[in-house]
N, C-alpha and C positions, 0 to 999 in steps of 0.2 A: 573621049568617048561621048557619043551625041545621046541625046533621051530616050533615042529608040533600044539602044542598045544595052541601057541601063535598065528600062522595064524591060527589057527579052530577061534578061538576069537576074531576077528578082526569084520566080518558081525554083530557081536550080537554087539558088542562096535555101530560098527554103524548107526544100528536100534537102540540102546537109543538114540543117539546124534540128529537124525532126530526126534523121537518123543518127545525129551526134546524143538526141535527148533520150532516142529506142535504145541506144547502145550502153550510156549510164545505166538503163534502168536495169537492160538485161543481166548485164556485169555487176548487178547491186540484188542478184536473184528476182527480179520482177517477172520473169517469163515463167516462171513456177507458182503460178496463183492456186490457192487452195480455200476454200470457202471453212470462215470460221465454226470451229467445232463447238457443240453445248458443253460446257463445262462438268467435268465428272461429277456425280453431286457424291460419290463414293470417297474422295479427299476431301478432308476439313478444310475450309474455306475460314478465314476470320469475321466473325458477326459481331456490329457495332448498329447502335441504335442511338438516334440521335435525341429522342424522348428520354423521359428519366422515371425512375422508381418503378411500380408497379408494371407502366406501359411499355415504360423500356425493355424493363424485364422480360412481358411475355412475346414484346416482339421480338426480340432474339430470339426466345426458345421457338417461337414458330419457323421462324426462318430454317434454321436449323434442325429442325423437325420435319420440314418438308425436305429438307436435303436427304434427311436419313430415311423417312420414304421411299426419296424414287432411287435409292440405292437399296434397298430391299426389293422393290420392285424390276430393280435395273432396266430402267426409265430417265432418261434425264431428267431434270430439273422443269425443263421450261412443258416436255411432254404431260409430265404429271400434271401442272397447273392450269394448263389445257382441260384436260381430261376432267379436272376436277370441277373447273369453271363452268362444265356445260351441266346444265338442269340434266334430273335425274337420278336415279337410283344409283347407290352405290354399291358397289361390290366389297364382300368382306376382308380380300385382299387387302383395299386400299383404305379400308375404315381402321384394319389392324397395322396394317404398316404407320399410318400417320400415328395411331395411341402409339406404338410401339418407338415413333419416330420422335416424338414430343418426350417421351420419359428419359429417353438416350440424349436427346437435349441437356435433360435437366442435369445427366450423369455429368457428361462434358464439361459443363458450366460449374458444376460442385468440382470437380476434379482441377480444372486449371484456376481454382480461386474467383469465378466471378457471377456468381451468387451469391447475393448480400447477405448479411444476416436478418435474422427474423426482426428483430426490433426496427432495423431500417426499414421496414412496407407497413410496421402498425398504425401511427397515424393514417397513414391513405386510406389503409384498408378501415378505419375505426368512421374517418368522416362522410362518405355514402352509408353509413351502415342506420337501424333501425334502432340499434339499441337507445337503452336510455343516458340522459346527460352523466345520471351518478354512477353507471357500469364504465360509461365511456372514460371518465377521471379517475374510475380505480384502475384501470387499464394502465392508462397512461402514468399513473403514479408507481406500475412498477419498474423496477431497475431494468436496465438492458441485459444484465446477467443473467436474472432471472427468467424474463422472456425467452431468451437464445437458451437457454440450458434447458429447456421446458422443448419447444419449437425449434423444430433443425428445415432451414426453407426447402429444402430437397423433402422432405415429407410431405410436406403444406402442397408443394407445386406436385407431387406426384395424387396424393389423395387429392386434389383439383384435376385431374387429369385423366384420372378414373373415375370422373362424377358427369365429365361432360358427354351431351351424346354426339358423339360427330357422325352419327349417320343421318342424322335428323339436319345439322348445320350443315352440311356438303351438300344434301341434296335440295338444299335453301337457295343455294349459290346461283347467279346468274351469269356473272363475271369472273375474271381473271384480277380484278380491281377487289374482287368483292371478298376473293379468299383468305386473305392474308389478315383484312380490315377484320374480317367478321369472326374467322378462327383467333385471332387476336384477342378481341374485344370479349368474346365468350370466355378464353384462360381468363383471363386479364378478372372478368367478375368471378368467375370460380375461385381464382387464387383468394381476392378478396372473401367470397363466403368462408373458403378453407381456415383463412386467417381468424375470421370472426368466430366461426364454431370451437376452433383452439381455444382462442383467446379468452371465450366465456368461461371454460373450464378450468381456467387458475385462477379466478375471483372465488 
């Protein structure tokens, strides 16, 4: 076979090689393309948080809070964050689906065991605080039994939850970056004040 005749045959070689690779795909269902769905935020999803104690904590419950949201809302997930991200007034809809969405958090989290107990967040919560050096050492000088049986965290986190304003934080919001960070970090010291305010009252 001379060289002419070898490039004449090169185009046909490969129009098979493309239609043997069409023919995989379509036999391996590729001809049925469907553009991915938002995920229901109405099924429990597993939330893990790679932070630990206090932060950890509240970033779970947020997560997880916004799930229960836009399933109240019946809104996906990514729609609500949207919505929420853009400056602006909120509507009481979405101020009471989040409180609503954050306390059902916290139920979840007590129910499947993964709410710590109280004496595990008192340090955190004792070393930002105001108090004085000698309330801070009676604190800590009491037992873990004592604490825990006194402080149940599903109270702590729910009365922190009902203290924040989140109509005032949502319409703070500028980003999509900004919501998670900033409702976060709002629980996150609420919890701490809930904990300190407890905490004053068994000394």
């Amino acid at each position: 076979m001379n060289a002419t005749a070898r490039w004449a045959g090169l185009p046909v070689l490969a129009l098979v090689l493309v239609a043997l690779v069409v023919g995989v795909q379509l036999g391996n269902g590729g001809g049925s393309y469907e553009p991915l769905k938002p995920a229901d935020p109405c099924a429990e999803r597993e939330v893990t948080s790679r932070a630990e104690g206090i932060e950890g904590l509240t970033e779970q419950l947020v997560l997880i809070g916004i799930d229960e949201a836009a399933c109240t809302l019946q809104v996906s997930r990514e729609e609500l964050t949207l919505e929420l991200a853009r400056p602006g007034e909120r509507n009481d809809a979405q101020v009471d689906a989040l409180r609503d969405g954050l306390k059902t958090a916290v139920t979840r989290m007590k129910d499947d065991g993964t709410l710590p107990p109280a004496s595990a967040l008192v340090d955190e919560a004792l070393e930002s605080s105001d108090l004085n050096g000698f309330l801070k050492t009676a604190i800590r000088a009491l037992p873990d039994g004592v604490i825990d049986a006194a402080l149940k965290t599903d109270d702590v986190l729910t009365r922190a939850i009902d203290k924040l304003d989140l109509r005032d934080l949502l319409e703070n919001l500028t980003s999509q970056a900004d919501l998670e960070q900033q409702i976060g970090a709002a629980v996150e010291e609420a919890v701490k004040d809930s904990l300190r305010d407890r905490l004053r009252n068994l000394i």
